[in-house]
C-alpha positions as CSV (number, residue, x, y, z in Angstrom):
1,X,91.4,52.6,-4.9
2,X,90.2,53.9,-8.1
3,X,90.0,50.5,-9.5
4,X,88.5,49.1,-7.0
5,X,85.5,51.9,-6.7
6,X,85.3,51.3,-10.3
7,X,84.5,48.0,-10.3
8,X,81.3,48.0,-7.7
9,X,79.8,51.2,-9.4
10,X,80.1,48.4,-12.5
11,X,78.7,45.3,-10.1
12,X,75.7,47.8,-8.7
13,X,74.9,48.7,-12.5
14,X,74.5,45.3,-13.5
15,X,73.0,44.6,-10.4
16,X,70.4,47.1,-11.4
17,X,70.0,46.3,-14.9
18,X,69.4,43.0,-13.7
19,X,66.7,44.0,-11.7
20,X,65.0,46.0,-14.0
21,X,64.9,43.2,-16.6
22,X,63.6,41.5,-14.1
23,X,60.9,43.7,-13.1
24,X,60.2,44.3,-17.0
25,X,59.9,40.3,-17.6
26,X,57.0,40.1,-14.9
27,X,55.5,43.3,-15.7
28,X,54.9,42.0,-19.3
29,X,54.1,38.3,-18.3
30,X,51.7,39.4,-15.6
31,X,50.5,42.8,-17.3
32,X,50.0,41.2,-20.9
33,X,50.4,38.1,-20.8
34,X,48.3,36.5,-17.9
35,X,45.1,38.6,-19.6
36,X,45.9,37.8,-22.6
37,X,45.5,33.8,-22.0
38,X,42.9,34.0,-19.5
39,X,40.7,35.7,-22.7
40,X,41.7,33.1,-24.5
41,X,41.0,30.1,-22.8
42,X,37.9,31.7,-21.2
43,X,34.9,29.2,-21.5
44,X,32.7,31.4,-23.7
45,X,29.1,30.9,-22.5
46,X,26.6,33.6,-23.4
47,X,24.0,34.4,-20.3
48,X,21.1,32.0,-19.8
49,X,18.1,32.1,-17.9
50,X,19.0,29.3,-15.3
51,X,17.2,30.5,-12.4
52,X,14.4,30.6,-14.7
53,X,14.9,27.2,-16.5
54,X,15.3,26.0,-12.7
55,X,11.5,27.3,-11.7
56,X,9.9,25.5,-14.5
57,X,7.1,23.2,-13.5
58,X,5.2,20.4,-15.4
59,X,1.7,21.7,-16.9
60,X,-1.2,21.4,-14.1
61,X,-4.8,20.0,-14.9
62,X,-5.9,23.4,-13.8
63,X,-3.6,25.2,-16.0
64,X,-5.7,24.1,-19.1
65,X,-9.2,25.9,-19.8
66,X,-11.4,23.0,-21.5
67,X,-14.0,25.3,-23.2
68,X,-17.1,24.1,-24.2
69,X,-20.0,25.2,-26.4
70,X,-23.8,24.7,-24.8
71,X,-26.2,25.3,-28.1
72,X,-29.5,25.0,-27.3
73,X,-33.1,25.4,-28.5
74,X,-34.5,26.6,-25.3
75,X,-32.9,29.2,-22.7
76,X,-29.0,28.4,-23.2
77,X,-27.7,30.8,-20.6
78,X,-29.8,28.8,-17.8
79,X,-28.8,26.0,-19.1
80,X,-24.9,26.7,-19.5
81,X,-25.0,28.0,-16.0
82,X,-26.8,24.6,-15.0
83,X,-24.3,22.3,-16.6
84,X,-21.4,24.8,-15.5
85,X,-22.5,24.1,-11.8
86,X,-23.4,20.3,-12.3
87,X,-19.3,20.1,-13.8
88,X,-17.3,21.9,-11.1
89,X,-19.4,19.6,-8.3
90,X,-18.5,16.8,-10.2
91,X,-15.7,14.4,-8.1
92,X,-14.4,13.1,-11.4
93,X,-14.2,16.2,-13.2
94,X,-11.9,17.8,-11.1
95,X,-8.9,18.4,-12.7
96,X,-10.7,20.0,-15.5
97,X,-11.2,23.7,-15.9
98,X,-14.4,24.0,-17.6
99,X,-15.5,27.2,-19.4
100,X,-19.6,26.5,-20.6
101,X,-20.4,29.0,-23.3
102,X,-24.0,29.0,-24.0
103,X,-25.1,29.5,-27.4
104,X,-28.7,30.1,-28.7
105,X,-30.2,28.9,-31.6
106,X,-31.7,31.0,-33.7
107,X,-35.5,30.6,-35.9
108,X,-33.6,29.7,-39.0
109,X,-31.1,27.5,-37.2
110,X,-34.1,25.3,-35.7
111,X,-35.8,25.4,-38.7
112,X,-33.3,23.5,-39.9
113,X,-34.2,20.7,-37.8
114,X,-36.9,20.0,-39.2
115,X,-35.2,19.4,-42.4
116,X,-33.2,16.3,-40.8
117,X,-34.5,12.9,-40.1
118,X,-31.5,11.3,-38.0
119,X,-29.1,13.0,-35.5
120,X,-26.2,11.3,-38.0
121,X,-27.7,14.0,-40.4
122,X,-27.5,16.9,-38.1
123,X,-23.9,15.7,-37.2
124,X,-22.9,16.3,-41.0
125,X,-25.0,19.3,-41.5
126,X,-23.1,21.2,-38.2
127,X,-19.8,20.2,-39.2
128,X,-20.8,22.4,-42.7
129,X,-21.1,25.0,-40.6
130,X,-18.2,24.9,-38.4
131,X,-15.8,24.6,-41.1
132,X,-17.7,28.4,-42.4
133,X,-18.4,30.0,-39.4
134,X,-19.0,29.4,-35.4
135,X,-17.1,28.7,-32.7
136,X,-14.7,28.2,-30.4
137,X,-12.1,26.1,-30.0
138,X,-13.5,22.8,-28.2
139,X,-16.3,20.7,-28.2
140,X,-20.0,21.5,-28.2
141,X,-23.1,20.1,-26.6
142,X,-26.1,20.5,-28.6
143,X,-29.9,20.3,-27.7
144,X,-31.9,18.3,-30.4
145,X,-35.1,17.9,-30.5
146,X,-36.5,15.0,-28.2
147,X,-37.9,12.4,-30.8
148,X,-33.9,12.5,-32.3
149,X,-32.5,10.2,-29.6
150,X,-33.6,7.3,-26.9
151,X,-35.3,8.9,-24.3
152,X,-32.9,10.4,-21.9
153,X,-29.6,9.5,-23.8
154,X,-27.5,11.5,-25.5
155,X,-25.4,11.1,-28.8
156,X,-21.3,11.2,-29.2
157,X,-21.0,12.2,-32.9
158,X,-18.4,11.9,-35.3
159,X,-17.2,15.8,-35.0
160,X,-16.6,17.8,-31.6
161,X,-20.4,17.8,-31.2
162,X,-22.1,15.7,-28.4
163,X,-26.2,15.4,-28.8
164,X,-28.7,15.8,-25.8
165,X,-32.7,16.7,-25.6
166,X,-34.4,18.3,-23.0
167,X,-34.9,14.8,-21.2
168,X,-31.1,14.7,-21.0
169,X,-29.8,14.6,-17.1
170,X,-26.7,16.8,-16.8
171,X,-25.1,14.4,-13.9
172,X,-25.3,12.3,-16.4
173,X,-24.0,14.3,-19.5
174,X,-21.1,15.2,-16.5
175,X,-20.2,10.8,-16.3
176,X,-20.5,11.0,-20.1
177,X,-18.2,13.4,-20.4
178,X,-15.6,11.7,-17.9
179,X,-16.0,8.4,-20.3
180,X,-14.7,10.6,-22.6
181,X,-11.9,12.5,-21.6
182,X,-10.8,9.9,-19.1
183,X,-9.6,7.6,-21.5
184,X,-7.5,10.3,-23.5
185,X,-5.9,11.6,-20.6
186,X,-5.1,9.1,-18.1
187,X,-1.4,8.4,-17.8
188,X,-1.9,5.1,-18.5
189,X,-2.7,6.1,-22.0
190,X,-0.3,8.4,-22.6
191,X,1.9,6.1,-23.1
192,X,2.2,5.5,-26.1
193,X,4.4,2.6,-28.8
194,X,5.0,5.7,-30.9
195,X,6.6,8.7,-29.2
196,X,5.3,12.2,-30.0
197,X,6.5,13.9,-32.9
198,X,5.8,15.9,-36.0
199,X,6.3,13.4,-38.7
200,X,5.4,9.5,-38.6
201,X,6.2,7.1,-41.3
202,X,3.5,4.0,-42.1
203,X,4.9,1.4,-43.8
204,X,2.8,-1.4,-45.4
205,X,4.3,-4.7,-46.2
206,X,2.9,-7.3,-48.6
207,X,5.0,-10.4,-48.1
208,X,4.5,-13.4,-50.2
209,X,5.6,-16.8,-51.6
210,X,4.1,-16.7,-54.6
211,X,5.5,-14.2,-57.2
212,X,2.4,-13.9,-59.2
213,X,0.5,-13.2,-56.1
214,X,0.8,-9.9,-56.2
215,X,-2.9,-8.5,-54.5
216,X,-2.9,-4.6,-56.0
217,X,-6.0,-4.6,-54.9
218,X,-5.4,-5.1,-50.9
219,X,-2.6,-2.6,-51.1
220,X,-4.8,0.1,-52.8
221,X,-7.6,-1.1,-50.2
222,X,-5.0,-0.2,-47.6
223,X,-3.4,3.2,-49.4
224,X,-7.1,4.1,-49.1
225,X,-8.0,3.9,-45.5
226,X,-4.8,5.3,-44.4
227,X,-4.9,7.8,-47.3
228,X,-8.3,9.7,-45.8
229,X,-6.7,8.8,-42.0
230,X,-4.2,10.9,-42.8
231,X,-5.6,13.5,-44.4
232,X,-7.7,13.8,-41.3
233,X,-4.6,13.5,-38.9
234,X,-2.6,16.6,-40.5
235,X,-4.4,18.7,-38.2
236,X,-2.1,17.0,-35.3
237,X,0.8,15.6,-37.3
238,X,1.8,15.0,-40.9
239,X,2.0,10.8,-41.8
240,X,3.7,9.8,-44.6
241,X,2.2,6.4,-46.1
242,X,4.4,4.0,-48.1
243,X,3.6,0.5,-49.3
244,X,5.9,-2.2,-50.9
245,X,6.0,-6.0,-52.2
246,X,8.7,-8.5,-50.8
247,X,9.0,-11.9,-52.1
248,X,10.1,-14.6,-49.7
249,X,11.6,-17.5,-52.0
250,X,9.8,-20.8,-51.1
251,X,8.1,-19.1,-48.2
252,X,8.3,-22.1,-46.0
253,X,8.2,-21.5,-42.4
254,X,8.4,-24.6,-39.7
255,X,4.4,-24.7,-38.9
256,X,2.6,-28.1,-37.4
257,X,-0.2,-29.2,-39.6
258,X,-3.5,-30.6,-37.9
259,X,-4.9,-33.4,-39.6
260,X,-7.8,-33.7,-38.2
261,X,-8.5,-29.7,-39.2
262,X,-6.5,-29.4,-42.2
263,X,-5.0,-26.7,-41.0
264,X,-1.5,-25.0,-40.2
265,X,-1.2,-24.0,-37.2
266,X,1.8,-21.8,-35.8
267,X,2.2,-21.2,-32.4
268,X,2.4,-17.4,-31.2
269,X,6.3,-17.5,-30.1
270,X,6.9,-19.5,-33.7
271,X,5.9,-16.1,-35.0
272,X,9.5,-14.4,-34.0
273,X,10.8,-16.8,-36.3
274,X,8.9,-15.4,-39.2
275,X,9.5,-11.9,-38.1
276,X,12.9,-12.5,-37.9
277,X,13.0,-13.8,-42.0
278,X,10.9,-10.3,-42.7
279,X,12.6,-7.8,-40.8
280,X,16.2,-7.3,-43.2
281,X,13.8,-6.9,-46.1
282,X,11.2,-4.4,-44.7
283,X,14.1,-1.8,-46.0
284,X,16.5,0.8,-44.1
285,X,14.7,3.9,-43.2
286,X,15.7,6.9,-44.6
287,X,14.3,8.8,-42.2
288,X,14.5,9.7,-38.5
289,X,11.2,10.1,-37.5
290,X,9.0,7.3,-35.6
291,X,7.9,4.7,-38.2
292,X,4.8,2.1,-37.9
293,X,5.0,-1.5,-39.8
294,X,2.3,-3.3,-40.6
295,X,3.2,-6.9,-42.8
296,X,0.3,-9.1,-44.6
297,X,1.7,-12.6,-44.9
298,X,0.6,-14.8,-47.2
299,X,1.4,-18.3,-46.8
300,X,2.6,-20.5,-49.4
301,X,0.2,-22.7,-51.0
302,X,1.4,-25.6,-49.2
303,X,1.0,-24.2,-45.8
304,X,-2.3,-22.2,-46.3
305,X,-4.5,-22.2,-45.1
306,X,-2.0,-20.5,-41.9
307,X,-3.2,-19.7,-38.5
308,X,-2.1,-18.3,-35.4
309,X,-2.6,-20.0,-32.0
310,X,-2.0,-19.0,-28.6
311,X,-1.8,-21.7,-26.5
312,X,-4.5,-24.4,-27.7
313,X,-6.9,-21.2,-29.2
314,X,-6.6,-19.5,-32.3
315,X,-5.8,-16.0,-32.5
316,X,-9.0,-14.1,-34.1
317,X,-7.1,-11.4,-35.9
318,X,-4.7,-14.1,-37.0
319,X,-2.3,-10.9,-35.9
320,X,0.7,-10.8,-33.6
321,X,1.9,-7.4,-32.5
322,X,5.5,-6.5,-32.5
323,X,7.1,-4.0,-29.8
324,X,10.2,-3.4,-32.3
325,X,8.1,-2.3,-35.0
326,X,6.7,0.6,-32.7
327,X,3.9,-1.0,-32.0
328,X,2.9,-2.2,-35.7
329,X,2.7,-5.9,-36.4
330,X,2.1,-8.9,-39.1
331,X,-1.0,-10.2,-40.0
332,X,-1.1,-13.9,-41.6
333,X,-3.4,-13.6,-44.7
334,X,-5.3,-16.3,-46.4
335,X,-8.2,-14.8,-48.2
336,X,-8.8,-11.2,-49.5
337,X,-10.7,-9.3,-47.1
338,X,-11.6,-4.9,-47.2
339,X,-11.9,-5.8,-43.3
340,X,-8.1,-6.4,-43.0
341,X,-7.2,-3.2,-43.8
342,X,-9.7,-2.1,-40.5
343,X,-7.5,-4.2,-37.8
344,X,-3.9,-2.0,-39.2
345,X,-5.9,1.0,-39.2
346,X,-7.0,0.1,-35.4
347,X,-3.7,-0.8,-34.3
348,X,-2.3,2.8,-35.7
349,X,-4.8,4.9,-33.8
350,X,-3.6,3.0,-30.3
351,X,0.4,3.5,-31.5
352,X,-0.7,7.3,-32.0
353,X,-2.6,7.7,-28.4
354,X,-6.0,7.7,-30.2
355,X,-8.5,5.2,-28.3
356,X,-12.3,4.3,-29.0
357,X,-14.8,4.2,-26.0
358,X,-15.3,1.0,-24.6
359,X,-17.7,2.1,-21.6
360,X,-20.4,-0.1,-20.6
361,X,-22.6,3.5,-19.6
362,X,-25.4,2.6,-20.9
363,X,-26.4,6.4,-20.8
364,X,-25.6,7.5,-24.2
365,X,-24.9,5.9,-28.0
366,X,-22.1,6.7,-30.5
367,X,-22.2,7.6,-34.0
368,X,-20.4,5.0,-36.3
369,X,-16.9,6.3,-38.1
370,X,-16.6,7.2,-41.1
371,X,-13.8,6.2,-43.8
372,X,-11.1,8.1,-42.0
373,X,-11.8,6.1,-38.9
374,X,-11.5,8.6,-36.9
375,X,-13.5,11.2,-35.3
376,X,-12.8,14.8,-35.0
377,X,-13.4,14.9,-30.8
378,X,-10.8,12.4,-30.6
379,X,-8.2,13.9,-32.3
380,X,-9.3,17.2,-30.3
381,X,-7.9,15.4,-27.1
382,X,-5.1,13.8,-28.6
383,X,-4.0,17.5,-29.4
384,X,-4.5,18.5,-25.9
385,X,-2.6,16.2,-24.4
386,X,-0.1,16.1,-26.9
387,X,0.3,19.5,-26.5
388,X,0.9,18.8,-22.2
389,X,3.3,16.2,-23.5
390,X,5.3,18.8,-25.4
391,X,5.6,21.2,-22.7
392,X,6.2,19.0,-20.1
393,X,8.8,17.5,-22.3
394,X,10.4,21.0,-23.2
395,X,10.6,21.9,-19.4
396,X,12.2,18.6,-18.4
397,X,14.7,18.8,-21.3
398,X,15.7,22.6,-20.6
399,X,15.8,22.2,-16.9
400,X,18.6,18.4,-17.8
401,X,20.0,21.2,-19.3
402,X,20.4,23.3,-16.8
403,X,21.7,21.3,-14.3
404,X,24.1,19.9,-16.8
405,X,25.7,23.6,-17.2
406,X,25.8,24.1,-13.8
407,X,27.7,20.8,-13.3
408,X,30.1,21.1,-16.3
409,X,32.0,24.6,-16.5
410,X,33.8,23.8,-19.7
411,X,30.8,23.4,-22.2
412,X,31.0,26.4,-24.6
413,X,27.2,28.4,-24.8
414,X,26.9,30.1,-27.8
415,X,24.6,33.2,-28.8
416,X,22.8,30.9,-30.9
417,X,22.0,27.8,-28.5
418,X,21.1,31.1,-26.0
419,X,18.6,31.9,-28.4
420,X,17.3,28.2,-28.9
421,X,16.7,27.8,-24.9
422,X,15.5,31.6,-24.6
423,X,13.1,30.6,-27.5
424,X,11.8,27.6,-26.1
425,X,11.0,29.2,-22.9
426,X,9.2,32.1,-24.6
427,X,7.2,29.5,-26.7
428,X,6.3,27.4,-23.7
429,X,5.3,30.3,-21.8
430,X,2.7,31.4,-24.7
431,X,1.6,27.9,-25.2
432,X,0.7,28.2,-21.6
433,X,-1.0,31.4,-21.7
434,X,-3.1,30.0,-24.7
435,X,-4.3,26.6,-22.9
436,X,-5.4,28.9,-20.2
437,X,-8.1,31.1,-22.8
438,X,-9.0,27.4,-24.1
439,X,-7.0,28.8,-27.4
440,X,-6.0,25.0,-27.9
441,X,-4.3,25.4,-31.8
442,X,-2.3,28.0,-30.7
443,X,-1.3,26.8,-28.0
444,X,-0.3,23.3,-29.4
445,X,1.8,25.0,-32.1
446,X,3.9,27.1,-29.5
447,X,4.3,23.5,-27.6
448,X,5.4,21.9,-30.9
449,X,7.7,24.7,-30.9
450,X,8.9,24.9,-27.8
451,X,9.9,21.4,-27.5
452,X,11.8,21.4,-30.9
453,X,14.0,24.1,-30.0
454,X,14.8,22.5,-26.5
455,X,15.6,19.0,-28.4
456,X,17.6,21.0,-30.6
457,X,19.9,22.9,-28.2
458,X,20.3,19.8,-25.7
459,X,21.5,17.5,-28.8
460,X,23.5,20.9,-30.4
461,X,27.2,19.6,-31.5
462,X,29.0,22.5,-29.9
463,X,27.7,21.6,-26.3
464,X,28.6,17.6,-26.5
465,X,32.1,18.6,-27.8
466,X,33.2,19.3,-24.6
467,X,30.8,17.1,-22.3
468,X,33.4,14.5,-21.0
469,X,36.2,16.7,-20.7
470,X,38.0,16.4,-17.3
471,X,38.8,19.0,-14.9
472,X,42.0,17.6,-13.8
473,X,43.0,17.4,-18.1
474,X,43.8,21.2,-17.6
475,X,46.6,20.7,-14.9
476,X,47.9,18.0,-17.6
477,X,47.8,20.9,-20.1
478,X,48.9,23.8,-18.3
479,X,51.8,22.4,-15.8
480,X,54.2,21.9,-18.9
481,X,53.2,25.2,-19.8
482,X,53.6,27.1,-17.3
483,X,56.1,25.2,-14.6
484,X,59.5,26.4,-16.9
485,X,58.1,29.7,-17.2
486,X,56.8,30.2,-13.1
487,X,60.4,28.7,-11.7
488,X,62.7,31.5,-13.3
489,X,59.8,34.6,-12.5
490,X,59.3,33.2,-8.8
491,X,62.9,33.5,-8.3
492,X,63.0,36.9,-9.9
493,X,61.0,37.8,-7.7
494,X,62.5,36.8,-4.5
495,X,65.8,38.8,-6.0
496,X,63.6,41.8,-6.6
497,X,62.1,41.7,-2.6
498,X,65.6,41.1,-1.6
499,X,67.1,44.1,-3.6
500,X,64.7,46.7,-2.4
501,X,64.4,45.2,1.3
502,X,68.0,46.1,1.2
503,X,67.6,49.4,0.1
């Protein structure tokens, strides 16, 4: 009896130590363990603004104050309220937010007047003094005396300045002004063969046949123009101008020759062919940012002189236009003309968004450009619709990226691609706030920077790292993982419910 007593007292103590291993086993694999994976394989994704990222809306016409400058000999304020009134009843003016400032000349300032003999002169002499003192961010309307312009006309000039006299009609000065601005601003235009961006390249190609045939002079022509372009463009975006030499063997390109003419001609699709023999030597780009080509091509002797035809006419730039090139193109070349160098210069300002007025409004006249070919009021509403462009693509970017996070639980978020989107919404916020006073550089440069830092935290390494990672891989992952541990704890725990159930 002994024995026996012995012996259970033994069997209940293992029974019990049994148990309390047990218990012990799933305290510390549930107690330490579980936490301590689940912090480890947490996503980490710092906190984000999504409702607000979700909110954001394109930029509105009304969102942008358009500010403009009356200056006048007579009484300014009753004319600024004049045109102010004549502009918001406008039917084509209204999605613009006009702000007329009147400004009044003073005695020394009309004086002056009398000093000039063309409005061309006035135009320089007021852009002297906006670059010292004066005014505000926009374009200006300024009263000249009558005997200046046609009668009743009024005078685009090569600076933000637009000329009228007191003969001037303002419904008239209001169509003038939608000549202007609807060109820049329809969405038809805004399309543009280059894509917005901070940086362009312009690379100018002088292909020949002949190796002696060098022309220095056409390419320094052509470093010229673009040089003071340029220099004038740097207000919106910096360009970096390049120019190089290729030599093309023998040069002989499969053209029909006109005997009755004397001439060869090459049909407009033959010019692929051609295009195709140039492109490998136009050079790799070292460089991401958008890049304009322009090629002069000059024939070999035996197949000059070379032009282009489109159908049975002849092309009058001799020019075909090539989409790959970002809207840049090759010109065929037979004799050294300065106005060659005009038609690439041309051809940039469209692949940039910049377009001349080709209105048939009689109504008003337009100073002639200068070297830069390029006036100052153009590249004024480039910048504001640039800067819509950057904002509108900064929201549409952070709210893709949005809706991708939402989507996709396993992307990692770090602090610093929080800061990038918390930045960009900031910045687009004060751009907003500064097209709304008609503070148009200020607001452009938030936009530049608001859009940067969206583009740089949708295309960040860390969030693509993880972008095509299945759900269903974890089960893949954590089944081996887990399944040998689960089986022997699942049926410790049935023996621990059974043990105390009994007792």
């Amino acid at each position: 009896m002994k024995y026996a007593s012995k012996s259970s007292v033994d069997r209940q103590d293992g029974h019990s130590h049994s148990i309390g291993a047990a218990l012990t086993f799933i305290v510390i694999l549930l107690g330490l363990g579980v936490p301590v994976w689940w912090n480890t394989t947490t996503v980490q994704r710092a906190s984000l603004p999504l409702e607000e990222l979700s909110n954001m809306a394109k930029v509105s016409g009304k969102e942008q104050s358009f500010p403009i400058l009356l200056k006048a000999i007579n009484d300014a304020q009753v004319m600024a309220n004049k045109l102010q009134d004549v502009l918001i009843q406008s039917k084509e003016l209204l999605n613009y937010n006009f702000r007329v400032v009147p400004y009044q000349f003073s005695l020394e300032e009309v004086k002056q007047f009398s000093l000039q003999n063309s409005v061309d002169a006035i135009d320089m002499y007021f852009e002297e003094l906006s670059e010292s003192k004066l005014l505000i961010d926009g374009l200006s309307i300024v009263e000249v005396p009558s005997h200046f312009l046609p009668s009743g006309k009024a005078c685009v000039g090569r600076h933000n300045f637009l000329y009228i006299s007191e003969e001037t009609n303002f419904n008239s000065l209001s169509r003038i002004l939608h000549s202007i601005l609807v060109i820049h601003d329809s969405d038809q235009n805004s399309i543009t063969h280059l894509p917005i961006s901070n940086h362009y390249n312009v690379l100018l190609t002088l292909a020949t046949a002949n190796a002696t045939q060098i022309h220095s002079t056409l390419v320094s022509s052509y470093d010229g123009n673009f040089v003071a372009f340029s220099k004038k463009f740097e207000r919106v975006s910096d360009l970096s101008i390049s120019s190089q030499v290729i030599y093309l063997g023998n040069g002989h390109i499969k053209a029909n020759y006109d005997t009755d003419t004397k001439k060869i001609s090459l049909n407009e699709e033959k010019v692929v062919s051609l295009i195709n023999i140039l492109e490998p030597r136009l050079g790799s780009q070292l460089s991401s940012d958008p890049t304009f080509h322009w090629v002069l091509y000059f024939p070999h002797v035996n197949q000059s002189p070379m032009y282009i035809y489109k159908g049975s006419s002849p092309v009058v730039t001799n020019s075909v236009l090539s989409p790959r090139w970002n809207g840049g193109g090759l010109q065929i070349v037979n004799e050294i003309e300065h106005s060659f160098a005009g038609l690439a210069l041309c051809q940039l300002r469209n692949a940039l968004g910049i377009f001349s007025l080709q209105s048939k409004d009689t109504s008003y006249v337009s100073l002639s450009y200068d070297e830069s070919g390029v006036h100052a009021w153009e590249l004024y509403l480039l910048t504001r619709r640039r800067t819509v462009q950057f904002l509108n693509q900064a929201t549409i970017t952070l709210k893709s990226l949005s809706q991708l996070l939402k989507q996709i639980g396993n992307i990692v978020v770090s602090e610093e691609i929080r800061d990038l989107i918390v930045a960009s919404v900031n910045m687009g916020e004060n751009s907003r706030r500064a097209l709304k006073s008609g503070n148009l550089q200020q607001a452009y440069r938030d936009a530049q920077a608001s859009h940067k830092c969206a583009e740089k935290a949708f295309f960040d390494p860390s969030l693509l790292a993880l972008l095509y990672f299945p759900e269903d891989q974890k089960y893949a992952i954590y089944i081996p993982l887990f399944l040998p541990i689960g089986i022997p704890v699942l049926l410790s725990l049935r023996s621990v419910y059974k043990h105390f159930l009994r007792r």
